[in-house]
PDB file of N, CA, C and O in Angstrom:
ATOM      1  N   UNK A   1       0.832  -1.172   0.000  1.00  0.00           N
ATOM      2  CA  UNK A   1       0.000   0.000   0.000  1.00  0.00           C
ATOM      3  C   UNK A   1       0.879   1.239   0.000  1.00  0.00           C
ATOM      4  O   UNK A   1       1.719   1.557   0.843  1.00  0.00           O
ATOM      5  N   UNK A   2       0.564   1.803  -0.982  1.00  0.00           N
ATOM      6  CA  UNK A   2       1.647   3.445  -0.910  1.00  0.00           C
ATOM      7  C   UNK A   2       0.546   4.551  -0.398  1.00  0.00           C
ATOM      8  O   UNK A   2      -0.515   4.921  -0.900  1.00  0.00           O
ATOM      9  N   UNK A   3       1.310   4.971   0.944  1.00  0.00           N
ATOM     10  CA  UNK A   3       0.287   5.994   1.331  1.00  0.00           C
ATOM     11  C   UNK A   3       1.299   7.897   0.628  1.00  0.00           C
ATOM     12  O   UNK A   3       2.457   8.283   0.467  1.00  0.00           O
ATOM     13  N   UNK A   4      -0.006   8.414   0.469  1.00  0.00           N
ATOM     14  CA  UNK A   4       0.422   9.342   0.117  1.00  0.00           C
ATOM     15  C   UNK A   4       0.037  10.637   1.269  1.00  0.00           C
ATOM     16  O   UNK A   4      -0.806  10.487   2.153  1.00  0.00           O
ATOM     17  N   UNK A   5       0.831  11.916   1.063  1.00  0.00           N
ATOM     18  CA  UNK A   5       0.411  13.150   2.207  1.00  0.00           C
ATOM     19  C   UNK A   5      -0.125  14.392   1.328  1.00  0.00           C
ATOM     20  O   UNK A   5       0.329  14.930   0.318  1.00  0.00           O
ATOM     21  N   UNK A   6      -1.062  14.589   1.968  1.00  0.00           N
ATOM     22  CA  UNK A   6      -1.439  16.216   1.250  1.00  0.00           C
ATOM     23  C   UNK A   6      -2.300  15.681  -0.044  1.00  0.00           C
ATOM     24  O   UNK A   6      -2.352  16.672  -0.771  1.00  0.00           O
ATOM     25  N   UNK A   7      -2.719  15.040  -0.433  1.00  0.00           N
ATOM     26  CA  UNK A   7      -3.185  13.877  -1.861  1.00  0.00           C
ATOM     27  C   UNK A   7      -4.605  15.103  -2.294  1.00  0.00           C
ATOM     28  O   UNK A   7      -5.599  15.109  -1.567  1.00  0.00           O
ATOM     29  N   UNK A   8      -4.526  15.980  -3.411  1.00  0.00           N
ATOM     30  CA  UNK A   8      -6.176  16.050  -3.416  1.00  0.00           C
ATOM     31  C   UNK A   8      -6.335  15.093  -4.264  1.00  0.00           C
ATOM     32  O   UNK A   8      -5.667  14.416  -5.046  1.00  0.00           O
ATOM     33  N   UNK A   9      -8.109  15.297  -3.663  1.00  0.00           N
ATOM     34  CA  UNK A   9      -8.635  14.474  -4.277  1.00  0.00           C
ATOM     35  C   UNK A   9     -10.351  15.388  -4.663  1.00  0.00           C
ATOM     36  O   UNK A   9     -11.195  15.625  -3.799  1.00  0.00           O
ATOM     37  N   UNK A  10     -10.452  15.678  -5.858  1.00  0.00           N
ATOM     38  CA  UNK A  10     -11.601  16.430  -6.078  1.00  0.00           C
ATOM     39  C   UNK A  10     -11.449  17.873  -5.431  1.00  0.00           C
ATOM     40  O   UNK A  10     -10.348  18.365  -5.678  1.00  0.00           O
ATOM     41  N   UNK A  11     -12.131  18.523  -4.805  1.00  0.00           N
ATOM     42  CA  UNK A  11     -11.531  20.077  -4.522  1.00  0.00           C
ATOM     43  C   UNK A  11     -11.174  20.131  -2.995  1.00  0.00           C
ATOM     44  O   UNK A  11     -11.136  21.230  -2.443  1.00  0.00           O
ATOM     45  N   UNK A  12     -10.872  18.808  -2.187  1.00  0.00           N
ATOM     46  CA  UNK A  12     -10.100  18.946  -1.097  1.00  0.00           C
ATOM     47  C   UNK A  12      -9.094  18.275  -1.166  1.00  0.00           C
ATOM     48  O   UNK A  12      -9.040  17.388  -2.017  1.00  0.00           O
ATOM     49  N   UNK A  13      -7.847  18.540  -0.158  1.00  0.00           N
ATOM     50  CA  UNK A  13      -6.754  17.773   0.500  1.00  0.00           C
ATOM     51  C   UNK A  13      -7.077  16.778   1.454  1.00  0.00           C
ATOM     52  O   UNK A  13      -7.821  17.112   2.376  1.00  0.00           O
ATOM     53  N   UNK A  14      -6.729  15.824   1.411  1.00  0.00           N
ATOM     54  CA  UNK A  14      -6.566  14.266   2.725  1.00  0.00           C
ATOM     55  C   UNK A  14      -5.483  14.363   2.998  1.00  0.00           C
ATOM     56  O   UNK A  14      -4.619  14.496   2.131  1.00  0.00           O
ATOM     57  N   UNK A  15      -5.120  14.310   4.749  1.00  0.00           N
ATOM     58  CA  UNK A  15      -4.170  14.299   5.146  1.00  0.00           C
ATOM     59  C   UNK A  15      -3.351  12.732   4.691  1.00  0.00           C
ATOM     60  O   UNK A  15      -2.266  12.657   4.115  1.00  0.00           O
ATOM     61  N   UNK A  16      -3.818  12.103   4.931  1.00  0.00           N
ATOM     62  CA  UNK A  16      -3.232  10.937   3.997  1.00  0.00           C
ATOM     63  C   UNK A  16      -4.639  10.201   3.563  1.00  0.00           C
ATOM     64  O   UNK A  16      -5.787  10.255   4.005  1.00  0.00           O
ATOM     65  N   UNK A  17      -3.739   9.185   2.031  1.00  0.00           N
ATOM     66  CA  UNK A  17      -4.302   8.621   1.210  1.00  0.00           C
ATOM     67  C   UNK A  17      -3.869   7.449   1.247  1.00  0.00           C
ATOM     68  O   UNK A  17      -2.773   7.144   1.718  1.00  0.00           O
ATOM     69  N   UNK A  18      -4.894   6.464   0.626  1.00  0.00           N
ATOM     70  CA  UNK A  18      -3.942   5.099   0.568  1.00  0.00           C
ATOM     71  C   UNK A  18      -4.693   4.439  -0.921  1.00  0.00           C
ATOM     72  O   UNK A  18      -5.607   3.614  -0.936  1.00  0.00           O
ATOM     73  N   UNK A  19      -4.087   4.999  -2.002  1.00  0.00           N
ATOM     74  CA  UNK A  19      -5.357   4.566  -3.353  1.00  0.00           C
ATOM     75  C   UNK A  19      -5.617   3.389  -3.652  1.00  0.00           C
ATOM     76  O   UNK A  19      -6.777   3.050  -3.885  1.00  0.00           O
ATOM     77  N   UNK A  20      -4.835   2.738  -3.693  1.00  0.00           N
ATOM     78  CA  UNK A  20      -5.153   1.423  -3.818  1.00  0.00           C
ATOM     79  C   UNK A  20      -6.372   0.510  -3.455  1.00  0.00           C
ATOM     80  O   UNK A  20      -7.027  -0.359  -4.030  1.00  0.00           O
ATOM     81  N   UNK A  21      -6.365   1.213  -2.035  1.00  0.00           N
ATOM     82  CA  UNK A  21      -7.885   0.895  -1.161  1.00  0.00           C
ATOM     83  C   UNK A  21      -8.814   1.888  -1.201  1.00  0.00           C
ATOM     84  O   UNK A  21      -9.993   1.718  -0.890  1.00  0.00           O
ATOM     85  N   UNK A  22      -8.262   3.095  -1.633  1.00  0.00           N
ATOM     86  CA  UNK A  22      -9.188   3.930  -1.630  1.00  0.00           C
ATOM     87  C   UNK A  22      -9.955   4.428  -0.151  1.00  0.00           C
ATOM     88  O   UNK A  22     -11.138   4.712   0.036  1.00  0.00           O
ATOM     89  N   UNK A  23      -8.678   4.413   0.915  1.00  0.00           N
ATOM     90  CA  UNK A  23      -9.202   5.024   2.394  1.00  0.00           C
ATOM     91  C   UNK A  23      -8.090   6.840   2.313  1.00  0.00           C
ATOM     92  O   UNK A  23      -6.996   7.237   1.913  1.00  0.00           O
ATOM     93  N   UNK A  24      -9.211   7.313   2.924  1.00  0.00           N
ATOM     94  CA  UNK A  24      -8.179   8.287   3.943  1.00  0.00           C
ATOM     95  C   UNK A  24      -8.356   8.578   4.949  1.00  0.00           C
ATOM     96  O   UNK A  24      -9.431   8.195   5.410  1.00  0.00           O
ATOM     97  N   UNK A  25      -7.435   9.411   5.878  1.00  0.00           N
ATOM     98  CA  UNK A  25      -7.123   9.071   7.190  1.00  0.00           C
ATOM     99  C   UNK A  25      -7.446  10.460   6.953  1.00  0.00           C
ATOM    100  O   UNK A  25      -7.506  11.037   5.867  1.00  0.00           O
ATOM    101  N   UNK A  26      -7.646  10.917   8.113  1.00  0.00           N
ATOM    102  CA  UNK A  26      -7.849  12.613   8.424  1.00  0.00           C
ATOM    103  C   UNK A  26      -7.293  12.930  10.013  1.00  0.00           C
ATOM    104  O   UNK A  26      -7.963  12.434  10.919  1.00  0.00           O
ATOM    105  N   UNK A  27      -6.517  13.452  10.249  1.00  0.00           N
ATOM    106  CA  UNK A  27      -5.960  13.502  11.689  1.00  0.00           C
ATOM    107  C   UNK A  27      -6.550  14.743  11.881  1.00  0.00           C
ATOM    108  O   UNK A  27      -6.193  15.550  11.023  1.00  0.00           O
ATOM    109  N   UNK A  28      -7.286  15.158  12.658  1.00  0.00           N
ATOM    110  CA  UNK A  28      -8.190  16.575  13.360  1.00  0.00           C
ATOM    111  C   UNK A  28      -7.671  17.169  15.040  1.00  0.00           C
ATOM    112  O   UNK A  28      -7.413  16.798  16.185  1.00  0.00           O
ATOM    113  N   UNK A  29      -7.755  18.247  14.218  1.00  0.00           N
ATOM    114  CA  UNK A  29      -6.843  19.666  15.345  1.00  0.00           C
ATOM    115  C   UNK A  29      -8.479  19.739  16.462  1.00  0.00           C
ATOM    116  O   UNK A  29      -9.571  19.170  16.419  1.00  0.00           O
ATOM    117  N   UNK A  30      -7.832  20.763  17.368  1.00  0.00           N
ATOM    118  CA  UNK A  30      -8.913  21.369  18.108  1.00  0.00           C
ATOM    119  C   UNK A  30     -10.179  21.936  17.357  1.00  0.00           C
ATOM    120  O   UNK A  30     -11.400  21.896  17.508  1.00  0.00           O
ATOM    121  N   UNK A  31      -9.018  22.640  16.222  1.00  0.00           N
ATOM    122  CA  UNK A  31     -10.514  23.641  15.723  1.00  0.00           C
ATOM    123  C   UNK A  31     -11.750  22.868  15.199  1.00  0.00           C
ATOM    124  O   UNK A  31     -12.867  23.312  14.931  1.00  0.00           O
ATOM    125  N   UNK A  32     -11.183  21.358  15.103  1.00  0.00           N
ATOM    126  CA  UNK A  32     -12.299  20.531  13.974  1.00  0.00           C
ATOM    127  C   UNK A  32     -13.812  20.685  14.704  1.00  0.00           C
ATOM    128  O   UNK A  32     -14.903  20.786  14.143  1.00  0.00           O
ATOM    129  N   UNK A  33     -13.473  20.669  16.304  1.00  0.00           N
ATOM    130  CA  UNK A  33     -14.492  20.643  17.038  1.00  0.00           C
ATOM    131  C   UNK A  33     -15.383  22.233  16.998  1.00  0.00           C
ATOM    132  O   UNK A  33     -16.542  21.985  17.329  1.00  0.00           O
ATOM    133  N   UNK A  34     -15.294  23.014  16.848  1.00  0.00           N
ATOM    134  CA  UNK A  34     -15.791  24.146  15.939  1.00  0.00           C
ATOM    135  C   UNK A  34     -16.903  24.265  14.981  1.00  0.00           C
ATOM    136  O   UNK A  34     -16.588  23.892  13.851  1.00  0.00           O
ATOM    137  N   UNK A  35     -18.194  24.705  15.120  1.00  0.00           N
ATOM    138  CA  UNK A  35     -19.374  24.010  14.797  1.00  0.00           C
ATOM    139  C   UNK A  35     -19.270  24.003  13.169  1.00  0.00           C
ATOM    140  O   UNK A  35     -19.512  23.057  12.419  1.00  0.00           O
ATOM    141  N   UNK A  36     -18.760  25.577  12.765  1.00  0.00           N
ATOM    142  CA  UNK A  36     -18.383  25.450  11.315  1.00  0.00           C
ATOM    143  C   UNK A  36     -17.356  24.959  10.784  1.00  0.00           C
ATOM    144  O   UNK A  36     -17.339  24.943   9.553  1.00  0.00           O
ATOM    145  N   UNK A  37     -16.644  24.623  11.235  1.00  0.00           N
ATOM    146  CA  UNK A  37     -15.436  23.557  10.620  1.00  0.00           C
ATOM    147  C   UNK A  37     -16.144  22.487  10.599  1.00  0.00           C
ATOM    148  O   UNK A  37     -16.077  21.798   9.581  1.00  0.00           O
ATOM    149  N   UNK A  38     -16.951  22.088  11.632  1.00  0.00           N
ATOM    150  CA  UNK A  38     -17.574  20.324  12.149  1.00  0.00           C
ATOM    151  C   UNK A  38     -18.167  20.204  10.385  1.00  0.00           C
ATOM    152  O   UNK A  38     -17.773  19.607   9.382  1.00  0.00           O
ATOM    153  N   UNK A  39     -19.447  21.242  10.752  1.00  0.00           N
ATOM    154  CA  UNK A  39     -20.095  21.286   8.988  1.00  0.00           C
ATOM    155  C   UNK A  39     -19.645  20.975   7.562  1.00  0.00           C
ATOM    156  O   UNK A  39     -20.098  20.258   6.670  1.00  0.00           O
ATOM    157  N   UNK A  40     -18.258  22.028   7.714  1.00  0.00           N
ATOM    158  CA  UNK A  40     -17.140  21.590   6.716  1.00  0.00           C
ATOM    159  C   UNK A  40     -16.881  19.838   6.507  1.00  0.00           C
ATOM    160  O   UNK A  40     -17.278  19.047   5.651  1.00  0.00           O
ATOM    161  N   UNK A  41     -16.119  19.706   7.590  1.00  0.00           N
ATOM    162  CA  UNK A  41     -15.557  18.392   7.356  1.00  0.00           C
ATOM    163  C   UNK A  41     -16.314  16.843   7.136  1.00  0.00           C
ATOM    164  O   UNK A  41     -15.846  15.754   6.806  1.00  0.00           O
ATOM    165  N   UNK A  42     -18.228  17.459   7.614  1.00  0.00           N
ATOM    166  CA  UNK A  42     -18.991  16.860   7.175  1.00  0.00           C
ATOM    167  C   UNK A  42     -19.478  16.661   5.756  1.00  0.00           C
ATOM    168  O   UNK A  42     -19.749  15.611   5.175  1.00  0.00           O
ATOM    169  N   UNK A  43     -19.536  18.161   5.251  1.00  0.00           N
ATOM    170  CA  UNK A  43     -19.754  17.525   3.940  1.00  0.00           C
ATOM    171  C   UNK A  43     -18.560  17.243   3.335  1.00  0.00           C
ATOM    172  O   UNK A  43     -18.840  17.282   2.137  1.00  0.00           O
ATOM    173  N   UNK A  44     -17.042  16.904   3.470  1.00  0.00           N
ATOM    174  CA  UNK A  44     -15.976  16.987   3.125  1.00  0.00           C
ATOM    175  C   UNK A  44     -15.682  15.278   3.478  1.00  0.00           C
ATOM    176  O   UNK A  44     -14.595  14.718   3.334  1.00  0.00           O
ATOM    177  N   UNK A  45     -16.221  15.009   3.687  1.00  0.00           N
ATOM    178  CA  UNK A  45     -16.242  13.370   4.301  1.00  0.00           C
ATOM    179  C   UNK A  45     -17.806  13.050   3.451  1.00  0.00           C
ATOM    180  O   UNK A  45     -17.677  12.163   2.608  1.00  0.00           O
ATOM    181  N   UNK A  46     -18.755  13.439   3.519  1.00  0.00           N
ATOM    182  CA  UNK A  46     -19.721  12.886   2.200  1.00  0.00           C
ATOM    183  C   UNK A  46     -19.459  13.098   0.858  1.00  0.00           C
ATOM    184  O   UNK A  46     -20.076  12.397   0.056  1.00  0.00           O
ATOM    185  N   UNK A  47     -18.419  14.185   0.315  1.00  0.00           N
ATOM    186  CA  UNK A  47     -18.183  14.000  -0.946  1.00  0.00           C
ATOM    187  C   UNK A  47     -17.112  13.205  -1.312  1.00  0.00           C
ATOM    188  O   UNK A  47     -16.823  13.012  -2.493  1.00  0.00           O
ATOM    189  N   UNK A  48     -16.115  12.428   0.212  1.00  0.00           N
ATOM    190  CA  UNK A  48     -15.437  11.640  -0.315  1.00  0.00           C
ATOM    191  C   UNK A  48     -16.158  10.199  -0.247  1.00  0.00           C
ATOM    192  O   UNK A  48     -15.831   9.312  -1.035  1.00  0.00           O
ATOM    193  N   UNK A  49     -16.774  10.081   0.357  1.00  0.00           N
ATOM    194  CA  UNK A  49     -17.629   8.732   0.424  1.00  0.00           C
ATOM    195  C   UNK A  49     -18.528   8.928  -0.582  1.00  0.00           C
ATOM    196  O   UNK A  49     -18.551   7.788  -1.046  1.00  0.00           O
ATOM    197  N   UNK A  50     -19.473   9.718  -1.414  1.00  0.00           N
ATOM    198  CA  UNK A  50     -20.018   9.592  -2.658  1.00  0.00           C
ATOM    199  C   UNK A  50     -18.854   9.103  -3.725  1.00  0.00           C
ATOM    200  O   UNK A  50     -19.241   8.118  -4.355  1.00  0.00           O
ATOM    201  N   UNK A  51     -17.671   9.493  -4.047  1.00  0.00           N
ATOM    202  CA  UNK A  51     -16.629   9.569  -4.260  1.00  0.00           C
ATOM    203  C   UNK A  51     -16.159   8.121  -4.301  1.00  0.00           C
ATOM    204  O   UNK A  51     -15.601   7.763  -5.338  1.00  0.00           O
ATOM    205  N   UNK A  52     -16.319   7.165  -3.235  1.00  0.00           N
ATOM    206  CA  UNK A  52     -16.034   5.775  -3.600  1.00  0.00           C
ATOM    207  C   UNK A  52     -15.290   5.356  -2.313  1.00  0.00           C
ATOM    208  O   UNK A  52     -15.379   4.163  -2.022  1.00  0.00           O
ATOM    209  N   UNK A  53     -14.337   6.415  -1.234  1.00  0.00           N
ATOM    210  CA  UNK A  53     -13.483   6.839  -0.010  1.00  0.00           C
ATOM    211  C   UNK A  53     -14.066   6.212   0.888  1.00  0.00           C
ATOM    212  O   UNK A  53     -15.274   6.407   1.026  1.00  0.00           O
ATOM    213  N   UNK A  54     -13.457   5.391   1.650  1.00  0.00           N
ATOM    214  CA  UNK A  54     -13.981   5.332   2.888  1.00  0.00           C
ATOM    215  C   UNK A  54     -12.610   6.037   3.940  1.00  0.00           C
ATOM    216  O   UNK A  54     -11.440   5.699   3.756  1.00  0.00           O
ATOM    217  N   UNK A  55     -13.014   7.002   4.979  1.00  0.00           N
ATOM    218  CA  UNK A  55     -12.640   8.250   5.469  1.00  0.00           C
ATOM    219  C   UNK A  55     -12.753   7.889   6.877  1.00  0.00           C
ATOM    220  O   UNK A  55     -13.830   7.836   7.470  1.00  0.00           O
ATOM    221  N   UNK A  56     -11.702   7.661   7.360  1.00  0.00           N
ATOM    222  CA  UNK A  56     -11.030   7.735   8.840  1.00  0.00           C
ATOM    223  C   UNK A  56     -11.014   9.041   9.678  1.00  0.00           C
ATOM    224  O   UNK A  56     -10.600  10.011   9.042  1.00  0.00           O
ATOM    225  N   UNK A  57     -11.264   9.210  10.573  1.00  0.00           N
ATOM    226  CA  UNK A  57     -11.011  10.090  11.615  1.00  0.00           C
ATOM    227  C   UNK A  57     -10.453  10.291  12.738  1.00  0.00           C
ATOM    228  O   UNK A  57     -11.332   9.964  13.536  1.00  0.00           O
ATOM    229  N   UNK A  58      -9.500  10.639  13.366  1.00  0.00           N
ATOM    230  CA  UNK A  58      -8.580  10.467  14.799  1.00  0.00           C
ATOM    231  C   UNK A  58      -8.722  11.985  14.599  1.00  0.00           C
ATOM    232  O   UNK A  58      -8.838  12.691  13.598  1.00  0.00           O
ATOM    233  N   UNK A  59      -8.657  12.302  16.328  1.00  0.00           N
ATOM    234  CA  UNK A  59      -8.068  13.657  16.908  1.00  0.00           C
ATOM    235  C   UNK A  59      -6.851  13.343  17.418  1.00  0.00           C
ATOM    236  O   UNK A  59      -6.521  12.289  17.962  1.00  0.00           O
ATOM    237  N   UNK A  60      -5.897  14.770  17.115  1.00  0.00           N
ATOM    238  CA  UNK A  60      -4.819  14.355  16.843  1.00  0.00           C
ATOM    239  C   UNK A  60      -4.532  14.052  18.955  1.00  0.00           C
ATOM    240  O   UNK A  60      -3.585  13.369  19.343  1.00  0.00           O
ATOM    241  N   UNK A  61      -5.192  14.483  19.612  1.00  0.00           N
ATOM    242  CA  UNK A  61      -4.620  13.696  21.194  1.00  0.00           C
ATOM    243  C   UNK A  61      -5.153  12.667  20.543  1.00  0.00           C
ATOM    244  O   UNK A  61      -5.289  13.600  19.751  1.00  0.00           O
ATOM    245  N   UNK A  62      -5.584  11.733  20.068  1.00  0.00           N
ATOM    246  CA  UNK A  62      -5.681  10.196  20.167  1.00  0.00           C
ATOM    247  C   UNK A  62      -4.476   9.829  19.513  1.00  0.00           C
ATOM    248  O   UNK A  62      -3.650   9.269  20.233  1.00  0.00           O
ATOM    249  N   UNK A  63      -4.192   9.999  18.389  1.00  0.00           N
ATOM    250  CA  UNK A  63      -2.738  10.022  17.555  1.00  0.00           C
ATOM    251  C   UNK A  63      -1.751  10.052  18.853  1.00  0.00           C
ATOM    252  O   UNK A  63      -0.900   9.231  19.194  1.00  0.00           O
ATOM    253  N   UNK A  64      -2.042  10.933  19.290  1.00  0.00           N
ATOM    254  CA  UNK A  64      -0.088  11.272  20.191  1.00  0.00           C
ATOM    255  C   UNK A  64      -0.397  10.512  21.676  1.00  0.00           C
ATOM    256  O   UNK A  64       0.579  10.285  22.390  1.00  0.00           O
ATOM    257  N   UNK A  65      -1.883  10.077  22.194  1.00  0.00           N
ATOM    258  CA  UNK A  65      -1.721   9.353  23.480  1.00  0.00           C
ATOM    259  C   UNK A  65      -1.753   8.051  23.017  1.00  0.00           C
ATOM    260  O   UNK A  65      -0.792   7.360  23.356  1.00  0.00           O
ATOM    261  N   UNK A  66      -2.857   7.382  22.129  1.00  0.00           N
ATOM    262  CA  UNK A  66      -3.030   5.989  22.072  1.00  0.00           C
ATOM    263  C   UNK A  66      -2.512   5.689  20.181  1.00  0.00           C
ATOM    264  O   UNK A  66      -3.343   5.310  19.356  1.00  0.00           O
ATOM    265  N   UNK A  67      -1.341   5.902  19.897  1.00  0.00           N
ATOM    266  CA  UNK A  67      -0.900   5.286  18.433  1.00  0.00           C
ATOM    267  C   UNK A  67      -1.208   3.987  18.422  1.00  0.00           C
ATOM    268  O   UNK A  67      -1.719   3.491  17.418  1.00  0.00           O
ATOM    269  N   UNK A  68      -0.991   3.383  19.336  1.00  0.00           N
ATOM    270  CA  UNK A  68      -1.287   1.908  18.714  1.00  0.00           C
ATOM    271  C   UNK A  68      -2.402   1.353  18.842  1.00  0.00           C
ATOM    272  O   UNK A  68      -2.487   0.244  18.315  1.00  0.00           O
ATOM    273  N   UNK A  69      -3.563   1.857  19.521  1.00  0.00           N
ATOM    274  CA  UNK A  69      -5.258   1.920  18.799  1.00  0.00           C
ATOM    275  C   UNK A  69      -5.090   2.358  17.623  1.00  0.00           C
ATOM    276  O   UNK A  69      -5.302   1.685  16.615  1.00  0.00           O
ATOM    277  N   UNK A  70      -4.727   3.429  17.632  1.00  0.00           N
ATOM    278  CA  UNK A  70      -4.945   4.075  16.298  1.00  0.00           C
ATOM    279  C   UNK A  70      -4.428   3.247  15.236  1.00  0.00           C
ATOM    280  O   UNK A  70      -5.138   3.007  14.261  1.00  0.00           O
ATOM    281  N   UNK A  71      -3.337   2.821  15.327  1.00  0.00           N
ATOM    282  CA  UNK A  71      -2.400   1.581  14.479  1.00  0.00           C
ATOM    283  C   UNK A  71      -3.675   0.350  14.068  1.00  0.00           C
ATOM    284  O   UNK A  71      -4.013   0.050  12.923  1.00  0.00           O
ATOM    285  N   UNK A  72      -4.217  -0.211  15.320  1.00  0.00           N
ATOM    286  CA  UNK A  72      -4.589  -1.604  15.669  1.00  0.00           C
ATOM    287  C   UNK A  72      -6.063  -1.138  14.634  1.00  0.00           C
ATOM    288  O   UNK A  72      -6.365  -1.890  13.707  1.00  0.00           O
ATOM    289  N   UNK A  73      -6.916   0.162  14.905  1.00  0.00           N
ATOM    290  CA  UNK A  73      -7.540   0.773  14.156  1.00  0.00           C
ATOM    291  C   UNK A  73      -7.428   0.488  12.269  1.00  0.00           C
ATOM    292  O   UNK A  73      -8.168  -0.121  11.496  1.00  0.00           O
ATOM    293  N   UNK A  74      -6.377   1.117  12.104  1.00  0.00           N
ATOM    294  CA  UNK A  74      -6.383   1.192  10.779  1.00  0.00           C
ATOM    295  C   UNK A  74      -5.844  -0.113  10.412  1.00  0.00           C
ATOM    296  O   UNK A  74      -5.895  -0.152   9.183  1.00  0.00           O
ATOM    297  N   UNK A  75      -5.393  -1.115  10.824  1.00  0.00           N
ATOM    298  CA  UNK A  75      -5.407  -2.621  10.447  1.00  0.00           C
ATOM    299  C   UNK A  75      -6.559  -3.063  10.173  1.00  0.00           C
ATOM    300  O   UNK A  75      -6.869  -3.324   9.011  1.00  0.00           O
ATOM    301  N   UNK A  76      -7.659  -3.275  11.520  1.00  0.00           N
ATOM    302  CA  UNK A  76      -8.913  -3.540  11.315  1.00  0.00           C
ATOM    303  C   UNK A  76      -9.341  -3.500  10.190  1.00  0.00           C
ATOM    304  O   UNK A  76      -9.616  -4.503   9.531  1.00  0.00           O
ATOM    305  N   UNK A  77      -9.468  -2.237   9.775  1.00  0.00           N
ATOM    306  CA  UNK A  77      -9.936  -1.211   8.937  1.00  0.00           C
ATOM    307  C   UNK A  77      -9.302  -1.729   7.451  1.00  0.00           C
ATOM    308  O   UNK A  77     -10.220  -1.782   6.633  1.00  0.00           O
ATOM    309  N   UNK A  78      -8.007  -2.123   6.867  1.00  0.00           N
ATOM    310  CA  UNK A  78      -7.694  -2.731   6.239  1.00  0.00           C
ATOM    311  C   UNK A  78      -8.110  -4.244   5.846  1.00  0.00           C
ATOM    312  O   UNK A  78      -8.449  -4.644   4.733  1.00  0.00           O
ATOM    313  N   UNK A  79      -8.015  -4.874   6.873  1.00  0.00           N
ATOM    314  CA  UNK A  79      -8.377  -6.216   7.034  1.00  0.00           C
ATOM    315  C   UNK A  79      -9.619  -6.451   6.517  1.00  0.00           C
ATOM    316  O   UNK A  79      -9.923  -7.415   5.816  1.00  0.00           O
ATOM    317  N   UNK A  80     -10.367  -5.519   6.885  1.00  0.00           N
ATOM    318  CA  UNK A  80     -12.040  -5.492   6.348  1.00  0.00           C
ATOM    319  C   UNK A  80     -12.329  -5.588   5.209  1.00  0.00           C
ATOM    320  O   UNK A  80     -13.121  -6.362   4.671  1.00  0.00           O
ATOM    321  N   UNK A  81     -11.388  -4.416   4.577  1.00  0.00           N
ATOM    322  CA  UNK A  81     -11.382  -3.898   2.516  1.00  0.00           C
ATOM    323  C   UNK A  81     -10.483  -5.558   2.167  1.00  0.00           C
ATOM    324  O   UNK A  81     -11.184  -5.976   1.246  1.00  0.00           O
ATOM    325  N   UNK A  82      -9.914  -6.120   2.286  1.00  0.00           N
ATOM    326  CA  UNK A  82      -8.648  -7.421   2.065  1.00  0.00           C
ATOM    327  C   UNK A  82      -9.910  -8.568   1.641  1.00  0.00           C
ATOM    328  O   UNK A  82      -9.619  -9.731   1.362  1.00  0.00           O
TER     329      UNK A  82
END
């Protein structure tokens, strides 16, 4: 799987990509929690799932306290598409 950074795809950026499977990962700041960002990234996550994407989500404290959920996460998550 070649993951890629910064990847657009249609008129947004994914923090990472993985095309092959066609997932992306989205790692989310404080501001995501922000009612108009929330909105944003909602329809920004339905036009990648119309799109064909299936679209991951972590805040980035889950990233930096629990990586290896997050790890054990995106295996799952692989294992599933396999």
């Amino acid at each position: 799987m070649k993951w890629e950074f910064q990847k657009q795809i249609g008129p947004y950026y994914a923090d990472f990509s993985i095309l092959g499977v066609k997932v992306v990962v989205e790692i989310d700041g404080g501001y995501h929690s922000d009612p108009i960002q929330a909105e944003r990234d909602q329809r920004r996550t339905q036009y990648l799932e119309k799109s064909g994407w299936r679209v991951l989500r972590f805040r980035n404290e889950r990233v930096m306290e629990d990586v290896m959920g997050v790890v054990k996460e995106l295996s799952a998550t692989f294992e599933a598409i396999a």
